[in-house]
N, C-alpha and C positions, 0 to 999 in steps of 0.2 A: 473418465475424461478429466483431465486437469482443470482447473479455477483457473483462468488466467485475470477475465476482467477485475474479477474484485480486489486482490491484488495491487496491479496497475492504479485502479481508481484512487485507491489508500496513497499508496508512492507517489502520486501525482502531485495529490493533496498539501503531502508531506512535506515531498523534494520538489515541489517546480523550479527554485531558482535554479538546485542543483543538474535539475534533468534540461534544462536551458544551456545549461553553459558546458554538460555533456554530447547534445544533438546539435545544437545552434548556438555557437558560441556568440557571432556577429550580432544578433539578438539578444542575446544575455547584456551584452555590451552598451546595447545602446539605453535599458532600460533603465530609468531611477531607482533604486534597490532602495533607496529613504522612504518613499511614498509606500504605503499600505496598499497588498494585492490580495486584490478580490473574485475569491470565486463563485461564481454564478449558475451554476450548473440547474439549478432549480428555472433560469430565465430560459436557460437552453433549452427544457424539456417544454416548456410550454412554449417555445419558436416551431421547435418541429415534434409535430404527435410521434408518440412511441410505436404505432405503426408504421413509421415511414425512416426510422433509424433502424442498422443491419442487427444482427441478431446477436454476435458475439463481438460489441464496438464498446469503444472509450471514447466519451466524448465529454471535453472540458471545455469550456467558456471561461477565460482568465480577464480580467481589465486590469492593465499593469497603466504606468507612466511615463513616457519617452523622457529619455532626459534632457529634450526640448521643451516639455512643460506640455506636451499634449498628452490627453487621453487615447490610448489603444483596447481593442480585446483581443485576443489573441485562442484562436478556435484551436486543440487539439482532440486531430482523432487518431485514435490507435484501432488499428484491424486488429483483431487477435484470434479469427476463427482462422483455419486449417487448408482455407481451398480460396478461387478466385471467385471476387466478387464485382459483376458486370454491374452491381449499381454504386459502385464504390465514389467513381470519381462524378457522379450526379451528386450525393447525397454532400460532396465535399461542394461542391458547388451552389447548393438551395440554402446550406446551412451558412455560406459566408454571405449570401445574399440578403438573405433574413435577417443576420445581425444587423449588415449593410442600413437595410431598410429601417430598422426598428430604430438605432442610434446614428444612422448619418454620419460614420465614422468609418476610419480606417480596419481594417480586418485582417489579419494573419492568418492562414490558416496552413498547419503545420500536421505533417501525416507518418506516424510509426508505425511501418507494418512489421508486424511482430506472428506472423503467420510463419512457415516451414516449407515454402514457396520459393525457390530462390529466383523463380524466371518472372514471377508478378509483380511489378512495379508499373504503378499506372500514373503517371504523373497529368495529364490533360484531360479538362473535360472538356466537351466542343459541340455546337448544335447550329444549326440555322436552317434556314428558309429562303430562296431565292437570294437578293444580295443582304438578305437582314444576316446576320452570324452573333455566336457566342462563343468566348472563349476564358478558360481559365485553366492557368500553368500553378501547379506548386512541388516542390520539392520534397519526394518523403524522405526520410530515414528506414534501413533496411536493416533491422535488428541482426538476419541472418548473415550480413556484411562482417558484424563485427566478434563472427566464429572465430576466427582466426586471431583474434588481438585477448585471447581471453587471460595472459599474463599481465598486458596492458590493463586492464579491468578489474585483474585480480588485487593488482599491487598500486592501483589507484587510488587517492582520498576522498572520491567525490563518492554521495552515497549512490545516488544512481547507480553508478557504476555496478555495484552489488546487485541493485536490481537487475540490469540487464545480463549480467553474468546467472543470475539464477536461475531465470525464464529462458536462456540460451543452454543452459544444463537441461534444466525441466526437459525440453524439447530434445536434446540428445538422448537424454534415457528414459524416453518414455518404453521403451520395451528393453532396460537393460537394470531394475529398480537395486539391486545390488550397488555399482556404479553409483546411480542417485542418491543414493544413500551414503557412499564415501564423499561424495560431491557437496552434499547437503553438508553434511560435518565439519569439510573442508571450508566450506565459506561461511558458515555460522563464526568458527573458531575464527577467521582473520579477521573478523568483524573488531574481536579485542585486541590480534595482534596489530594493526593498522593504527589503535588506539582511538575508536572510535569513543564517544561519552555513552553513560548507561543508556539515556532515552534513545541515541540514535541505534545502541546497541538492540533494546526492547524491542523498539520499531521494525528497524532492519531483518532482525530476527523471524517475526510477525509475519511479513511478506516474504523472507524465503519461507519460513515452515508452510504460506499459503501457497506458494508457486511449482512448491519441489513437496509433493504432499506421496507419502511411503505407506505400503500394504502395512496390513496392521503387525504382523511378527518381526518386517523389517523397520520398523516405527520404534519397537520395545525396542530394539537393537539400538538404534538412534539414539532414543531417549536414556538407556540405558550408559552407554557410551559419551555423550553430553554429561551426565550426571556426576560419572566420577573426570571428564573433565574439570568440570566447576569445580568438585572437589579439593583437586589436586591446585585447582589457584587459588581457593578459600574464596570466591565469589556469591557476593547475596545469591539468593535463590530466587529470581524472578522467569527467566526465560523459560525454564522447564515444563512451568507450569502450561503458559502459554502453547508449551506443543502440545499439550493437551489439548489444546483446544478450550481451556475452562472461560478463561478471559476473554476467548472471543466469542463465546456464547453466552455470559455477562453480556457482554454491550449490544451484542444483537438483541437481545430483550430486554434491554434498557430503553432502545431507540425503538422497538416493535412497541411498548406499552406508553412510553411517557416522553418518546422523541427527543431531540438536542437536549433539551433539557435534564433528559436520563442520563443523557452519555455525559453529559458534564464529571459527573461522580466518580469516570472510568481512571482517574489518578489516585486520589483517594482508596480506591478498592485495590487495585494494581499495589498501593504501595503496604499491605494486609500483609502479603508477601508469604499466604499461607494459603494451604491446600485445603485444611478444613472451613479457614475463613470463607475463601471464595464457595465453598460448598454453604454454606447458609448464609449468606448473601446472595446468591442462587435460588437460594427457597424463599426468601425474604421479597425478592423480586416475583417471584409467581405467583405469592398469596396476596402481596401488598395493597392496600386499598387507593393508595395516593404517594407519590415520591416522597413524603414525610416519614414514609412507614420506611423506605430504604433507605435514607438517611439516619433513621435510628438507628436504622441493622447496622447499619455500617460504625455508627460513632460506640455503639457495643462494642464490637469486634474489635475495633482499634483501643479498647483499653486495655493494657498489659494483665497479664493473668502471673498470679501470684504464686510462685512454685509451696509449696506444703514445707511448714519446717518437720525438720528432724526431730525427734523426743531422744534423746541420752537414756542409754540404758538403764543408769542409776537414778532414774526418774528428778537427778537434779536438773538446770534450766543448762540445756545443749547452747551451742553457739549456732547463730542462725546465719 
């Protein structure tokens, strides 16, 4: 079964202005882009217990600033499981309530259904009792809507963009992985032709290899195929690694042992830019006693290693 949440989560993180002004342009618009935005996601967890959020959901809590000078948060949820879910349009409604309640402030809440459904779209939720009633309208986004524009997407500069093209592949050849595999290659590489910068490249990279994930022979192929791409443009070596998977099992046990604080380090190691480094920075991380001790590993590993001079046959002093 494909990763979709985790993915999404990262992108979110990442590209919000981006993913604003791809789904909800009128909103991207009115926002302050000067003022510092803040994600909250840890306040959201503790508004609604993890038994009452759906099972395969994205769920952001953002506080941006109108560029009226007021405070907003802005709720998004992304469905991402497979099938219709009857508690969808409640749980959109408890959760803008809850902010509601907790900050006395205006609430967005904004809904990407990123499902393979093309007939569900629940836009209202509604309830009452005799003349008392409740009502609440929002607009989602229909990922599967934007099947058809995937030249538009392709040939796009916004990063989002990429992500929605990927997770709209993903979901085409889930039963065709050949295909996802020319697909996968295909939009990794425009990633440089677009002229994206390295991080957005690394990044981007990161959530397709999450989203568009290949049996293991067709993987090698992949990987293989990537390899002497880079090649042939003389490109550092960073992304490769990552389809390994090395780097993101680094920072998953970064944050499992010694949390934000661990993942801090995740630029620093990334920029090692080597296979064996991340390999014992990896062991460094499971023996460690305290982030002290992976800090050392690390500032080791980043010191240049001295190629061995040549000895001259005629045992006079070689040029070095």
């Amino acid at each position: 079964m494909d990763d979709f949440d985790s993915p999404w989560k990262d992108a979110l993180d990442l590209y919000f202005r981006a993913f604003l002004l791809l789904f909800f342009p009128k909103i991207h618009d009115d926002i302050d882009w000067s003022r510092p935005v803040e994600m909250l996601d840890k306040e959201l967890q503790q508004l609604v217990p993890k038994a009452a959020r759906g099972r395969l959901t994205v769920d952001k809590l953002v506080k941006v600033w109108r560029k009226n000078g007021r405070p907003v948060w802005v709720l998004i949820h992304v469905e991402v499981q497979a099938q219709r879910d009857r508690t969808f349009t409640r749980r959109m409604c408890v959760y803008n309530c809850r902010i509601f309640d907790r900050h006395d402030c205006d609430v967005a809440s904004l809904a990407v259904l990123a499902d393979d459904d093309p007939n569900w779209r629940p836009t209202v939720y509604k309830r009452g009792l005799w003349d008392t009633s409740l009502r609440m309208k929002f607009t989602p986004v229909k990922l599967l809507d934007y099947a058809g524009r995937a030249a538009e997407l392709e040939a796009s500069d916004n990063p989002f963009a990429k992500v929605v093209l990927a997770h709209l592949k993903a979901l085409e050849t889930r039963r065709d992985p050949e295909n996802r595999r020319e697909w996968k290659f295909r939009l990794v590489r425009g990633l440089y032709e677009r002229g994206f910068g390295n991080e957005d490249v690394r990044q981007l990279f990161r959530i397709i290899d999450w989203l568009m994930g290949l049996p293991g022979e067709l993987e090698e192929a992949f990987q293989l195929e990537w390899d002497e791409y880079e090649e042939g443009r003389r490109m550092p070596f960073v992304t490769s690694i990552e389809r390994h998977g090395m780097l993101r099992v680094i920072e998953r046990t970064l944050r499992a042992k010694f949390g934000d604080e661990g993942a801090q380090l995740m630029p620093s190691i990334i920029d090692l830019n080597d296979a064996e480094k991340y390999l014992i920075i990896s062991d460094a991380i499971m023996s460690a006693n305290d982030l002290d001790d992976v800090r050392r590993a690390c500032a080791a590993a980043a010191k240049p290693t001295r190629a061995p001079r040549k000895k001259s046959g005629s045992g006079k002093r070689g040029t070095p």
